[in-house]
C-alpha positions as CSV (number, residue, x, y, z in Angstrom):
1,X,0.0,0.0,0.0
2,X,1.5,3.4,-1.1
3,X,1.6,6.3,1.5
4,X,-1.7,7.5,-0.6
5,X,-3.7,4.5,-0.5
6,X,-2.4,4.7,3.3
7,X,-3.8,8.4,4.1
8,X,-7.1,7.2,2.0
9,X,-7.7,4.4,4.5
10,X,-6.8,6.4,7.5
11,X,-9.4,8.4,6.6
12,X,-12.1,6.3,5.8
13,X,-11.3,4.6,9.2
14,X,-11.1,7.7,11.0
15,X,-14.5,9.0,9.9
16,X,-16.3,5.5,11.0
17,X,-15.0,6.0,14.1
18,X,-16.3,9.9,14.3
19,X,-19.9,8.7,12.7
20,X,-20.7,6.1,15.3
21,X,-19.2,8.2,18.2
22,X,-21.5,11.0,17.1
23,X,-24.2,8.6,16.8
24,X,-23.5,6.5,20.2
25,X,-22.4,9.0,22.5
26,X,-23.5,12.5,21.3
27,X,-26.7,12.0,19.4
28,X,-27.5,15.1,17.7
29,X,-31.1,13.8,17.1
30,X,-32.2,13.5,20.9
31,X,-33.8,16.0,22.6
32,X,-31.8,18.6,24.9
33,X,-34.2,20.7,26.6
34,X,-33.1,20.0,30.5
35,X,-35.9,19.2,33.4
36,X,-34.3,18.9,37.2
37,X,-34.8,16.1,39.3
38,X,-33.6,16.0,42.8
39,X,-30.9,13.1,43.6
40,X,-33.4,10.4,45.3
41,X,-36.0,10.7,42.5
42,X,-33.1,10.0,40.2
43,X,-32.0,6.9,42.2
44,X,-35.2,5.3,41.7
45,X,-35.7,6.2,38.0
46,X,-31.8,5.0,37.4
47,X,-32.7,1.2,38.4
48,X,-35.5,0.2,37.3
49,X,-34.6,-3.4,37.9
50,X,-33.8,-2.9,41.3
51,X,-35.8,-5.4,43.8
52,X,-38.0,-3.1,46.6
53,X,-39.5,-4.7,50.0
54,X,-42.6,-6.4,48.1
55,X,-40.2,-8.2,46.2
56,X,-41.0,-6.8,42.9
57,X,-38.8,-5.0,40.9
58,X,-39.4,-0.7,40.7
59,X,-40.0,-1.4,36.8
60,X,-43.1,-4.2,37.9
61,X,-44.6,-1.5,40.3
62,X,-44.6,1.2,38.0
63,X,-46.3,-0.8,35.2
64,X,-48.7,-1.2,38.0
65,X,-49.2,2.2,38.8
66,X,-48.7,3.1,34.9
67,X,-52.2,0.5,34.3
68,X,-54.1,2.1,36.7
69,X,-53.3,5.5,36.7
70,X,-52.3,6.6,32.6
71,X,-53.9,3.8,31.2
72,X,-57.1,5.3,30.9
73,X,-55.8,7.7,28.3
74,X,-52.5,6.2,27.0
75,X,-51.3,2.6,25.8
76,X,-47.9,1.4,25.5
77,X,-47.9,-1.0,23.0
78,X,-44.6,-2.2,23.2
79,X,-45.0,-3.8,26.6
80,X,-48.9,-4.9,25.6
81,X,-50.7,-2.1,27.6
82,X,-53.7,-0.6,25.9
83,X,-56.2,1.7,26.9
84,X,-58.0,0.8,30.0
85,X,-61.8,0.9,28.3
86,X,-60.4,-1.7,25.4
87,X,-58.4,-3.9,27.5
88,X,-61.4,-4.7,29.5
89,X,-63.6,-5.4,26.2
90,X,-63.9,-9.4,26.1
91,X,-62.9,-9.4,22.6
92,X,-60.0,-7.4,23.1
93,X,-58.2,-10.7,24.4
94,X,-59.1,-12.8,21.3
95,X,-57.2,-10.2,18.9
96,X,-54.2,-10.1,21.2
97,X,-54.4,-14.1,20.4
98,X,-54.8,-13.4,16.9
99,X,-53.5,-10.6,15.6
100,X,-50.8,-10.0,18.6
101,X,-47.2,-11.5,19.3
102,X,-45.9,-12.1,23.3
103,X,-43.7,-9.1,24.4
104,X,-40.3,-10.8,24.0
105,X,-37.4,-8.4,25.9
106,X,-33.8,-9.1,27.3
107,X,-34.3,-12.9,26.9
108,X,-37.7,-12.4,28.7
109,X,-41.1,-14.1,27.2
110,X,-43.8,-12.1,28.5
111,X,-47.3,-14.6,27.2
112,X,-49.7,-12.4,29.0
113,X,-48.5,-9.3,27.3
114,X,-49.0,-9.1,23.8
115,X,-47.8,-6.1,21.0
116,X,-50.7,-5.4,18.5
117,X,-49.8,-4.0,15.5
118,X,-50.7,-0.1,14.9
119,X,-53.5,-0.6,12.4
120,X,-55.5,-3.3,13.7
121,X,-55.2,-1.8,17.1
122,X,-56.6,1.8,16.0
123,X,-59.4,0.1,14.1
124,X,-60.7,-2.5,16.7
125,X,-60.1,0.8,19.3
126,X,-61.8,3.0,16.8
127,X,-65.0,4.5,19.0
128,X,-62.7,4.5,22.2
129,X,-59.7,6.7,20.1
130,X,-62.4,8.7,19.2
131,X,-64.1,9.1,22.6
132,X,-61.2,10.3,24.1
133,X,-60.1,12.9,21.2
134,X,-63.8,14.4,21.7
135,X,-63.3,14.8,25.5
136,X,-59.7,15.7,25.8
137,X,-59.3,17.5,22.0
138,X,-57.1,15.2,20.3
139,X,-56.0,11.7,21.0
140,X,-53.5,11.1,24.1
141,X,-50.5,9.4,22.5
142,X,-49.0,6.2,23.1
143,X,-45.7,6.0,25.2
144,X,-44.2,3.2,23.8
145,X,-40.7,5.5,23.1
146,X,-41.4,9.1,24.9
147,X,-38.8,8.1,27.3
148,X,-36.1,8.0,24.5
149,X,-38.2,11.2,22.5
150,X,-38.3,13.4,25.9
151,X,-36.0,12.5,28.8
152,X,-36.4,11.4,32.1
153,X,-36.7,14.9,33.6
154,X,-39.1,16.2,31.3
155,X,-41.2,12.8,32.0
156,X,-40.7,12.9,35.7
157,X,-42.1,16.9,35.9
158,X,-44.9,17.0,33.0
159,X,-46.3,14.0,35.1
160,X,-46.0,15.2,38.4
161,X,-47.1,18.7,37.5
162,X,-48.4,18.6,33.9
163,X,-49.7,22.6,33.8
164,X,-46.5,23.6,34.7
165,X,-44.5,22.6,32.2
166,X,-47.3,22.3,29.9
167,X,-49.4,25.3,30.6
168,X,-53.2,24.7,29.1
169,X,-52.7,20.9,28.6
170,X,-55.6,18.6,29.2
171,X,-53.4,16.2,31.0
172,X,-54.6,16.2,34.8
173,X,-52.3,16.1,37.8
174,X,-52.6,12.6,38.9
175,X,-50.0,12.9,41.7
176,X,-50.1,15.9,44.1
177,X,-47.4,15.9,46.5
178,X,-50.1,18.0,48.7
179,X,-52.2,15.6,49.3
180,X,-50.0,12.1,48.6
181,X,-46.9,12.1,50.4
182,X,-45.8,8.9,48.0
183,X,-46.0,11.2,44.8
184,X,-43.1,11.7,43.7
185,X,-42.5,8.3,44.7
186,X,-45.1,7.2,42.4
187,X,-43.9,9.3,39.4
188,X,-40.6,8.3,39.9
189,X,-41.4,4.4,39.5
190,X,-43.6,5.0,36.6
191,X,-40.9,7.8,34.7
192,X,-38.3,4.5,35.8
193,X,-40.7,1.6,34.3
194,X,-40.9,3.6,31.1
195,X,-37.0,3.9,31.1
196,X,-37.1,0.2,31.3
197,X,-39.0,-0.4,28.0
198,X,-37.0,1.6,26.5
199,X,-33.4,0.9,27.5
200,X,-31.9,-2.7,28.1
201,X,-30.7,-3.3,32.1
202,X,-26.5,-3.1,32.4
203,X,-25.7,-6.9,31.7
204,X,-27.5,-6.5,28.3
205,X,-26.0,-3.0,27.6
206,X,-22.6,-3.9,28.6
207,X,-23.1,-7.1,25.9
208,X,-24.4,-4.5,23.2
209,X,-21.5,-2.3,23.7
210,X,-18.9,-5.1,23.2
211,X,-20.9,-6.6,20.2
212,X,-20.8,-2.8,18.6
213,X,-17.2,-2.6,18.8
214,X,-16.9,-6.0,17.1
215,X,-18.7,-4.8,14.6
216,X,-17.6,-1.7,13.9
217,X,-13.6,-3.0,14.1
218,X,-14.6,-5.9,11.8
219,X,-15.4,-3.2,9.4
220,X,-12.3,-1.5,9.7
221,X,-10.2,-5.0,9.2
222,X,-12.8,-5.7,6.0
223,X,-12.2,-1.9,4.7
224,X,-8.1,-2.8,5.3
225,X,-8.3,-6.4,3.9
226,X,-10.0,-5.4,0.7
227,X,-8.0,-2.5,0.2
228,X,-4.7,-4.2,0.4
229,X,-6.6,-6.8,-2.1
230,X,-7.6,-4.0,-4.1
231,X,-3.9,-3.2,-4.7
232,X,-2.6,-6.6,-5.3
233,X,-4.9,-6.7,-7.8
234,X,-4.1,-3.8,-10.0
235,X,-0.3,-5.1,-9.6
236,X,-1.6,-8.4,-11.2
237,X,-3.4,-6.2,-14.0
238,X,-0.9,-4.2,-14.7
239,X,-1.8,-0.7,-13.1
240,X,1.4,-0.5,-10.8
């Protein structure tokens, strides 16, 4: 390889590097705008998987509290929650059966929680979606990936306080730290369960990380090996 072909591949090599570092650890697609939380809100919303006295894990009770507090509005359909009024229709369960897959995540089956696809939820939902955009003015959205569109701190406050940082939003305050000394609590465990969905727990991120730096340096020693073949060849053809 000639001190050009050398720079060239330096180069190229270089800017895969800078791409998926950009990408990976500086995304200039996610959302910046900052929201405070206080040090023991962040704990709980930083370890989802973490067990608590009943034995369950802060991720299990704030599905819980997610089902019967935001479920009357909002589905998550990637961990199979839909809203409240259609998940109790008796025929609902038939076109989870059906028409549905069991939630499989971090080498968990889930066969009581099923993802529906888009379409043939909206159209068996049809009169509920509809209810709701009449009463509330357009139709709450699911939350399948507002963790990963929002934040946790913008999550954490909008929920807790929803007028606030949403001034004239039809979203009520479900948690009042006036009245329920467990609300922040309560947000906290539901901002952490919907972390959960969306991000994998550390053993499963550390193995992600390693396989991404596999693949990105087996690229590199591809881009190198068929460079250096790339030369040979013109040598055999006649080009050097």
């Amino acid at each position: 390889m000639n001190t050009w072909g050398l720079i060239k591949t330096i180069f190229f090599a270089g800017s895969t590097l800078v791409f998926f570092f950009l990408l990976w650890f500086y995304n200039p697609f996610k959302h910046v705008e900052h929201y405070e939380v206080d040090e023991e809100v962040k704990a709980i919303i930083d370890n989802p998987w973490k067990k608590t006295e009943s034995g369950k894990t802060i991720a299990e009770e704030g599905r819980e509290l997610f089902i019967a507090s935001c479920s009357s509005c909002h589905s998550l359909r990637y961990d199979g929650i839909y809203i409240m009024s259609v998940a109790a229709n008796p025929k609902w369960k038939n076109i989870e059966k059906t028409s549905g897959r069991p939630v499989y995540r971090f080498g968990t089956l889930y066969k009581d929680r099923f993802f529906v696809p888009k379409d043939v939820y909206e159209a068996f939902a049809h009169d509920d979606i509809q209810g709701l955009k009449a009463s509330l003015g357009q139709v709450p959205p699911d939350l399948s990936s507002m963790y990963l569109a929002r934040g946790e701190g913008y999550l954490y406050q909008f929920i807790l306080n929803p007028q606030k940082v949403l001034p004239g939003t039809t979203m009520p305050q479900l948690f009042n730290p006036q009245f329920d000394p467990q609300a922040k609590e309560k947000v906290a465990k539901i901002v952490a369960y919907m972390k959960s969905v969306n991000t994998p727990p550390p053993k499963e991120s550390a193995k992600r990380t390693v396989m991404g730096v596999i693949v990105i340096a087996y690229f590199i020693v591809m881009g190198l090996l068929l460079w250096k073949y790339r030369e040979n060849l013109l040598k055999r053809l006649g080009y050097h």
